[in-house]
N, C-alpha and C positions, 0 to 999 in steps of 0.2 A: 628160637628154632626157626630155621628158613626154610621156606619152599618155593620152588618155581616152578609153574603150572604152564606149560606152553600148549597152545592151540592152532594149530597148522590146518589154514583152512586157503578155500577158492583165494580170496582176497590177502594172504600173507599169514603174516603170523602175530598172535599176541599173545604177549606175556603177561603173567599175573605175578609179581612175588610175592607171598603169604610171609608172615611173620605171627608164631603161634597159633594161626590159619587165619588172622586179621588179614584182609588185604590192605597193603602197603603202595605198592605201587603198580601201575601199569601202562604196559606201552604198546604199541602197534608198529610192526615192523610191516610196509607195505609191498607187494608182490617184485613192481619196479621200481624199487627205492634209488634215487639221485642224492647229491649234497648233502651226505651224512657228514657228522662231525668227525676231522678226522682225515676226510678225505684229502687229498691232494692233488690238486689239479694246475696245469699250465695255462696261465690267463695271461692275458692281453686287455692293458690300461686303455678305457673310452674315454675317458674325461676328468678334467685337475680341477677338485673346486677348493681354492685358494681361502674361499673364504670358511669353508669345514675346516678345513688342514687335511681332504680327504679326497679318495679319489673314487670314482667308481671304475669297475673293473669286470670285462665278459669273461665269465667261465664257465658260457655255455645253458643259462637258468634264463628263464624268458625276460625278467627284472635282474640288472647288473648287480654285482656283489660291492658291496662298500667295504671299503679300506681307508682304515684314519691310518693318522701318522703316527700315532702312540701304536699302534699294531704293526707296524714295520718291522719291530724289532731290531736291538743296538748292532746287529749283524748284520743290515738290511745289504749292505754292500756286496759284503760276501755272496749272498743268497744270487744276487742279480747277475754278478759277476757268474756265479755257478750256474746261471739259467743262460748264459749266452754261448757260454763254453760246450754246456751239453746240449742245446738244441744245434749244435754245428756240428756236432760228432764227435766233440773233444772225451777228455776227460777219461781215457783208457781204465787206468785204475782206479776201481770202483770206489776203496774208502777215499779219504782225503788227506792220507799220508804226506803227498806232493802238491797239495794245493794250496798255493800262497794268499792268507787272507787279506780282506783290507780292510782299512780304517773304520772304525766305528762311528757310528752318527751320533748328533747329540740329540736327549731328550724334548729337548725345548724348538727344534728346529722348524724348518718347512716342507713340506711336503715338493713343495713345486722347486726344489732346491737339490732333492733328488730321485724326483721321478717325472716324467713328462708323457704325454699321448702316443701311444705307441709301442713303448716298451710291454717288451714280456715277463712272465715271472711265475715264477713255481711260489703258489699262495694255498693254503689249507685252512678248510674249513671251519670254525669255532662257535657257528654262530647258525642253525638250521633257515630257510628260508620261513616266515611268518607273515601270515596277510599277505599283504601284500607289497612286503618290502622282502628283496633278494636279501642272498645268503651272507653273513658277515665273515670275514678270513683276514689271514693274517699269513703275514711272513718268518713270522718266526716259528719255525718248523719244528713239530718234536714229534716221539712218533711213545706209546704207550704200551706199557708190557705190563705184567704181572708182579715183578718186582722192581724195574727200574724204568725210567722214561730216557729215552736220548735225544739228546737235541742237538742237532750239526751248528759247526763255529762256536760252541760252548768255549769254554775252559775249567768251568771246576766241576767240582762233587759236589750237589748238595744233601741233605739227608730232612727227611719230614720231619714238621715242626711235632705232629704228634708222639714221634719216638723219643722220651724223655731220658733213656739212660746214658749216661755219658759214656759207659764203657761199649755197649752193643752202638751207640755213633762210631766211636774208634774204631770199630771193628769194622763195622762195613764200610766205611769210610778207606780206608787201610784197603782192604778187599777190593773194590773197587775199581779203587787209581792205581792199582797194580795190574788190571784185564781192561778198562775202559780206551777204544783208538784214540789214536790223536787228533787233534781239531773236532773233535766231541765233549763234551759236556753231559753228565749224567743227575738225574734226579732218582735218589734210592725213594723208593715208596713205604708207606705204614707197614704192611706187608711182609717186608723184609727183615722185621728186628730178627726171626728167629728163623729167618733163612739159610743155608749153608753156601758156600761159595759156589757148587755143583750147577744148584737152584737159580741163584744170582747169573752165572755163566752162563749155564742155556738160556736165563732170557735175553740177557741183552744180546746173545750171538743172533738169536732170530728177528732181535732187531736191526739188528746190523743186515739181515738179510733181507727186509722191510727198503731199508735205505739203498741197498743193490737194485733191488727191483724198480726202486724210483731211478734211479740213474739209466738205468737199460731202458725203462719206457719211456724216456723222458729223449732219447737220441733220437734228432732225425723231426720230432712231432712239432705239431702246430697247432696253436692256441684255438679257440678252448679244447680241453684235452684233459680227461681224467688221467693221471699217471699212477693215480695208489690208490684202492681203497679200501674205507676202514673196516672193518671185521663186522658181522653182521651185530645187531641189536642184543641178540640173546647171546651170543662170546662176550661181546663186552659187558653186560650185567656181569655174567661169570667169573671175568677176569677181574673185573672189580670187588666182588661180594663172596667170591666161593672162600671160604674160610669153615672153623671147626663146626661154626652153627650150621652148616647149612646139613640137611637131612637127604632130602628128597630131591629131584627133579624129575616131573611129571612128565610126560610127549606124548603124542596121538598118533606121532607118524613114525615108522621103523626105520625109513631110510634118515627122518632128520635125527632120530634115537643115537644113530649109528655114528652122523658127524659129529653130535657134542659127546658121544666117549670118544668118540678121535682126538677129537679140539681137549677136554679132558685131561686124554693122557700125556700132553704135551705140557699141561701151565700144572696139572697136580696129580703126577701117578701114582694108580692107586685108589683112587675115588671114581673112576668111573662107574662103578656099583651103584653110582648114588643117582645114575640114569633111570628112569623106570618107561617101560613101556605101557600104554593105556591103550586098551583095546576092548571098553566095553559098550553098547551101543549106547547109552545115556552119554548125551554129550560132554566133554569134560570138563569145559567150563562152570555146567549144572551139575555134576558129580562131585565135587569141590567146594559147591557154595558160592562159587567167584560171581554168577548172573544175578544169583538174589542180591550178595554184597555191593555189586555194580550199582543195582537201582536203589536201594538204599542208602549207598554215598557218594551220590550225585543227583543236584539237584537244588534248587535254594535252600532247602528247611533239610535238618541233618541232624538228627534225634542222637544224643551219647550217652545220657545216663537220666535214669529216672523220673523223666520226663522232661530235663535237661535239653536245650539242645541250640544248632547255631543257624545263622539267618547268613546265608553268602552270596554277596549283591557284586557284581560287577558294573565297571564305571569304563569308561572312555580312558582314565589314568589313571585308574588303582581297583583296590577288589578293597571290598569292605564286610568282617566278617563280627556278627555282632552275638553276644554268648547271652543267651534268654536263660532263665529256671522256672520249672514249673511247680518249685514248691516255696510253701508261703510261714512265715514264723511272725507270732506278735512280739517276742521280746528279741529290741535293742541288738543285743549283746550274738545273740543266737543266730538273728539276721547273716550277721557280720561273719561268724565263723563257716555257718551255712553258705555265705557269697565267697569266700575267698576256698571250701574244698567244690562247690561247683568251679570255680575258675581253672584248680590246679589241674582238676578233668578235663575242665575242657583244652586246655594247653595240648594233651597230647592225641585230642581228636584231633584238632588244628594244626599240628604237627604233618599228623596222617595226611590231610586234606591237603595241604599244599606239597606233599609228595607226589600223593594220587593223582592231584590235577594239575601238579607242573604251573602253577601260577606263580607270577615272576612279577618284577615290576615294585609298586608301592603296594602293600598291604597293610590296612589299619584296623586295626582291632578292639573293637567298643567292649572290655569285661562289664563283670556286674561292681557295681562300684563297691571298693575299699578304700577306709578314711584311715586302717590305722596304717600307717609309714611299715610298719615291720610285716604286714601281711602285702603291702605291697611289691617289698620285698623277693618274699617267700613266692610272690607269684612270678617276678622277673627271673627268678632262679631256675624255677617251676620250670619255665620256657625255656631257656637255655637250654635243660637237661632231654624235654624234649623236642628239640631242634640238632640235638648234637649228631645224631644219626643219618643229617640232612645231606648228601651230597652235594649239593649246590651250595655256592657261596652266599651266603645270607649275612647282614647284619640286624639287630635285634636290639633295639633303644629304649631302656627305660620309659616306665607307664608317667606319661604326660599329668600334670595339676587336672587334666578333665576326664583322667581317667582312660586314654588312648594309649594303645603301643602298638608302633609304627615296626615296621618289619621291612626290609628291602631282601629282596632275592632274584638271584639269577637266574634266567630263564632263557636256555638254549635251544628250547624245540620249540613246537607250538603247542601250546595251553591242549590239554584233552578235556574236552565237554561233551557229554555224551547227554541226553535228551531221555528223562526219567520218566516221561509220563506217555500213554498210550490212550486212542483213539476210545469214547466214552461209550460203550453198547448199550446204555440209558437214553441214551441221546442224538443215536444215529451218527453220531462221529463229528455234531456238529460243538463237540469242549471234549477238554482231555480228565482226567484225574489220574492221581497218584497210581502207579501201578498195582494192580488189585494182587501179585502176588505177596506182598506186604500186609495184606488187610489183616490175618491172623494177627499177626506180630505186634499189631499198631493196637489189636483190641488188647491183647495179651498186660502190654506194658500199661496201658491205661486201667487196668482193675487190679494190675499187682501193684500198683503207689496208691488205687484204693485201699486194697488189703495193708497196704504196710501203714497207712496213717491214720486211717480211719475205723474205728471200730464195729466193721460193717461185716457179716461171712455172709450174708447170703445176699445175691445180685441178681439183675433182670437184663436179660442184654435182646436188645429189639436191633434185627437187623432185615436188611432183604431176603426174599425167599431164597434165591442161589446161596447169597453165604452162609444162610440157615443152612441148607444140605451141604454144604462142603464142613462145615464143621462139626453137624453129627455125622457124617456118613462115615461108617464102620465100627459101627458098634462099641464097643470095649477099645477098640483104636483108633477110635475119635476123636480129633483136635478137643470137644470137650472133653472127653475122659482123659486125655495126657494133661489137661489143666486140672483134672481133680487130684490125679496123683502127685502133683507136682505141687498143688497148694493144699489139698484137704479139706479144697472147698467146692460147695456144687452151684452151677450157673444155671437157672432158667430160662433158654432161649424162646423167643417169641417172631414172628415174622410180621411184615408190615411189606403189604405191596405198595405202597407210597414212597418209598426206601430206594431213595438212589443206590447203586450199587454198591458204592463203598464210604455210606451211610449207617452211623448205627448210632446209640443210644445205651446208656447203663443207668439203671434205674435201683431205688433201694427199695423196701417194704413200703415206704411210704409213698412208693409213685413219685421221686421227686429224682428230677437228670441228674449224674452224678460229674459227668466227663463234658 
């Protein structure tokens, strides 16, 4: 079950997508967003480095955009040809019925063989600017729909490799090459197997009308020069993900409510119902859970089950994420089956996490070790299954003789890291701690893996005076009274003005620390 929770505030907009109300992903679309993926712009080549195979190129971004030669695309000719035509005012009719292609480039070639300092060129974006290196683009132009993707100078049909059926290929294949113009090339998408041809038609005709509007603004202009651009952040989730799961779509604001049932009823009508508007003063980020979620998963240390939890370090050339457990076994055997269903947990936190934070690059993975071959297995599996969900291109290698597995993933925006901890009021603001809305939670989990292993009911929890009254206060609807309903056990809290703030202590009959 999907949700998308949007927040439309001063500063832009963020999405949250929930999945069974887990947060999954999220993004930040910003008020004046530039160099979206997507976009397409008229650039003008600064400089040939022969020795990259690559060129850099102004399209406007304070650091110049890089262009390798493998991103030129086997149509690069075409493209160029078509960028000299219509910045002179050529090119009357708009598709490319009449326009005579050329020669294809080869793979293997040079850069400086067919591009030199000075030329222009209609280049689209692939790649968001990061740090401090400008935005990555390419020449090979395609533009993204709903059902089908078009790409100018193509020649064929192709169909997703995800669509297995031979006869629904046929079919839309068939479908296709019967509506697709010529001197285009179409990619059907996953999307499509149980599309109708109606469906299929209106998208690629509004990309065909994508491609018009590149030609019209593109007459006449002079580099750098935005001539397209891509659809905002929350349509493209949409267009990408809106399917039978999806429930809900949350909004704060009427008038943006109103664009995505417009945007809606254009890619799925019929479902604009599934808009909601939110209009209660509790902010709605906090009304959904998504603020507490936020600081709870992100951060180094990232709790998943039962005391369970992961350690995620970033390096200079990779993120390193290492899977700890917090429960302990004397026999052998026990160990072992105990390590390998902590791992298969942890797979699909870490799954989550490299959604959520968009981390890209080298990712290496320390499980808890497994010696037998068949659970190591069972754990490579594990990961695939949750990985499949991953939009981004990843590869996923087999658990190394030391017990590592390496993961490569694509990473086109910039990394989102959001800053989990807050200013210490123990301390005068001189250290931080964990964010104290967490503090329940963190006490919660640590006396329910007492209750569940130990044969302990009654506990002593020593805490600061402040979280002593936030936890009884209100009586019968008191954090501790939702913990006696909830386990049928009763806690003795205690106060201690010594007690950093989000300091506590669990003690048994004996006086002796438990946690």
């Amino acid at each position: 079950m999907n949700e998308l929770v949007i927040d439309r505030n001063s500063n832009g907009i963020d999405l949250a997508l929930l999945y069974n109300k887990q947060l999954t992903e999220l993004h930040k679309e910003e008020s004046v967003s530039s160099f979206q993926i997507g976009d397409v712009y008229l650039a003008k080549v600064k400089k040939i480095m022969p020795n990259l195979n690559a060129a850099f190129v102004d399209v406007g971004h304070e650091k110049d955009a890089f262009l390798h030669y493998t991103d030129l695309g086997i149509n690069f000719r075409s493209v160029k040809k078509l960028t000299q035509i219509v910045t002179q005012g050529g090119l009357k009719n708009l598709n490319l019925d009449e326009f005579s292609t050329e020669e294809e480039i080869v793979k293997t070639g040079k850069i400086s063989e067919v591009l030199k300092k000075g030329d222009q060129l209609l280049v689209q974006i692939f790649k968001e600017p990061i740090g401090n290196k400008g935005p990555r683009i390419t020449c090979d132009l395609s533009f993204a729909g709903r059902f089908c993707v078009l790409v100018p100078f193509g020649k064929s049909t192709s169909i997703s490799k995800k669509i297995s059926d031979v006869n629904h290929k046929k079919r839309l294949k068939q479908m296709v090459d019967k509506i697709k113009p010529k001197n285009f090339g179409v990619i059907i998408r996953t999307i499509s197997e149980e599309a109708g041809i109606e469906e299929i038609e209106l998208d690629l005709s509004n990309l065909i009308k994508q491609w018009e509007h590149l030609i019209k603004a593109s007459r006449n202009a002079q580099p750098p020069y935005k001539v397209l651009g891509e659809i905002s952040r929350t349509e493209s989730l949409l267009r990408d993900l809106l399917n039978d799961e999806f429930t809900n779509i949350h909004v704060n604001d009427a008038e943006y409510a109103s664009k995505l049932k417009e945007y809606i009823s254009n890619i799925a009508p019929g479902r604009e119902s599934l808009v909601r508007l939110y209009n209660s003063k509790v902010p709605i980020f906090q009304h959904f859970g998504i603020d507490k979620q936020i600081k709870a998963s992100f951060g180094k240390n990232v709790m998943f089950s039962n005391g369970a939890y992961l350690i995620i370090e970033h390096t200079e050339a990779m993120h390193v994420i290492d899977v700890n457990s917090g429960r302990k076994t004397t026999n052998a055997e026990s160990q072992q089956e105990n390590a390998l269903k902590i791992n298969v947990e942890a797979t699909r936190e870490i799954a989550r996490q490299l959604r959520l934070r968009d981390l890209g690059g080298i990712i290496v993975i320390d499980f808890i070790d497994l010696k037998n071959p068949a659970h190591r297995k069972e754990l490579h599996d594990a990961l695939l299954l949750a990985m499949k969900h991953d939009r981004s291109k990843h590869n996923i290698l087999p658990m190394s003789k030391f017990g590592l597995v390496q993961i490569t993933r694509e990473r086109v925006r910039p990394e989102i890291n959001i800053n989990t901890s807050e200013l210490c009021p123990s301390c005068n603001g001189t250290g931080t701690v964990v964010s104290s809305t967490l503090m329940s939670d963190n006490i919660e989990e640590k006396m329910s893996y007492i209750w569940d292993t130990q044969n302990i009911n009654k506990l002593t929890l020593k805490v600061n005076p402040i979280i002593k009254a936030y936890l009884t206060k209100g009586g019968f609807k008191s954090v501790r009274f939702n913990w006696f309903w909830k386990y049928k056990k009763w806690v003795r809290i205690i106060e201690d003005n010594n007690y950093h703030l989000t300091n506590f202590s669990i003690y048994n009959d004996s006086g002796d620390i438990l946690n």
